[in-house]
C-alpha positions in Angstrom: -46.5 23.7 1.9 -42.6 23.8 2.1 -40.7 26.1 0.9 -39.1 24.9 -2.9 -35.6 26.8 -1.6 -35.2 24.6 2.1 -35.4 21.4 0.4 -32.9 22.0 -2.3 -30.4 23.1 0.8 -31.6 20.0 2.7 -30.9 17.8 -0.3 -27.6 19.2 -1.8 -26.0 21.1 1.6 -23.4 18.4 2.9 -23.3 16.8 -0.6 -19.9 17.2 -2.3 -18.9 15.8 -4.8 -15.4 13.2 -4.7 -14.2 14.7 -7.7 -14.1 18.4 -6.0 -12.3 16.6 -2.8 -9.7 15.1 -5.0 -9.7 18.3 -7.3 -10.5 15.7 -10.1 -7.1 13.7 -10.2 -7.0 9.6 -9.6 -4.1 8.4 -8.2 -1.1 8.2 -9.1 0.3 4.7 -10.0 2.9 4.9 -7.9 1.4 6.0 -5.3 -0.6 2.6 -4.6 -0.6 3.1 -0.4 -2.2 -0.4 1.2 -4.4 -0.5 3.7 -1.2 -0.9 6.4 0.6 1.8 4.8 1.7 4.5 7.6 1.4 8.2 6.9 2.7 11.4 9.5 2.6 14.8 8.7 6.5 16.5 8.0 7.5 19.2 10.8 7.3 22.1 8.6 3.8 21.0 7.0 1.7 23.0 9.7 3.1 26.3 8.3 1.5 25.3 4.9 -2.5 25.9 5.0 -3.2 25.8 1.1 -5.0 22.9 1.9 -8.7 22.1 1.5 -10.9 21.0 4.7 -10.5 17.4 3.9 -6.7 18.1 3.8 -6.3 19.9 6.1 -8.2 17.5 8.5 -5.9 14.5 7.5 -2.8 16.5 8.2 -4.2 17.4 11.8 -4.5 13.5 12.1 -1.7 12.4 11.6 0.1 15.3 12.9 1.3 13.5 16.4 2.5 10.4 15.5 1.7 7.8 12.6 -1.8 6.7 11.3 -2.5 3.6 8.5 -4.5 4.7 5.9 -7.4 2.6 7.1 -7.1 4.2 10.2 -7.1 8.2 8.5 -10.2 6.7 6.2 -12.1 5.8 9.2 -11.5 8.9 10.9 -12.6 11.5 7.9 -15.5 9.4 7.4 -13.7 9.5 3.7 -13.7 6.6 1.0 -11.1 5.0 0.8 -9.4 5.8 -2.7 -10.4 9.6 -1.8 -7.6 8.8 1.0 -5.3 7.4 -0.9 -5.8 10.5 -3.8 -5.2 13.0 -1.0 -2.1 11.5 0.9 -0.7 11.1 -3.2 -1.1 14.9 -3.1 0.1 15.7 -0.1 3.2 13.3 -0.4 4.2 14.8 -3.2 4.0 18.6 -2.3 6.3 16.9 0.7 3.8 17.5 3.8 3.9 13.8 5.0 6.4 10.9 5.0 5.0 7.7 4.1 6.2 4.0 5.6 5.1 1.3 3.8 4.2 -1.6 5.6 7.1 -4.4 6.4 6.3 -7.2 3.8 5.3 -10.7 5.9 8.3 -12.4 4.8 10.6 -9.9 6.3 8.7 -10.3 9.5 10.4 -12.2 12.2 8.5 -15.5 13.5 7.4 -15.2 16.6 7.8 -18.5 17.1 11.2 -19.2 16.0 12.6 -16.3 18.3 10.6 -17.7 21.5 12.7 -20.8 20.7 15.8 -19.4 20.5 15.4 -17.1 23.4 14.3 -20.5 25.4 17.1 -22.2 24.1 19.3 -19.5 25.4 17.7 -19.5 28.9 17.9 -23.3 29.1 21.7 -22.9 28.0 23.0 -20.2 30.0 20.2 -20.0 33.1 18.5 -16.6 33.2 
């Protein structure tokens, strides 16, 4: 016979709820990060530990250089709009810099600057 107390730890123990992670807030409209968007953590925002686990696990991430928020999702084993609800958060209380993603049209063609770079070679000899 098992005991009624072990199971209710076995079923509930690594269970929390989204709402708790997020503290119950949904994000913030403009806050609307893409998947490309690239988060880092500020200098000063390791002297700040008022953070939960979850945040305080995203700001070790993305504490040496800059992560997408695909990329911090897939490492906190975190849904995706939890992700986006904690980097709103943490944005605003100023711990990371966000860099959204450079829109395809601004994007240089690839294409376009291998032609001018051979036009250049077969112009001046390199």
């Amino acid at each position: 016979m098992r005991d009624e107390t072990d199971q209710d730890v076995e079923l509930t123990g690594d269970l929390v709820p989204l709402f708790v992670i997020t503290k119950g807030r949904a994000l913030p409209p403009e806050h609307q990060y893409s998947h490309t968007t690239l988060v880092t953590a500020r200098q000063e925002a390791h002297t700040t530990r008022s953070l939960g686990p979850e945040g305080s696990a995203v700001l070790d991430l993305v504490a040496d250089g800059y992560l997408s928020v695909a990329e911090v999702a897939g490492y906190t084993h975190l849904p995706l709009g939890v992700v986006r609800i904690l980097l709103a958060q943490m944005e605003e209380t100023g711990l990371l810099v966000v860099r959204n993603p450079v829109p395809s049209a601004e994007r240089p063609d690839r294409e376009l600057l291998s032609a001018v770079l051979d036009g250049l070679k077969t112009r001046f000899g390199a």
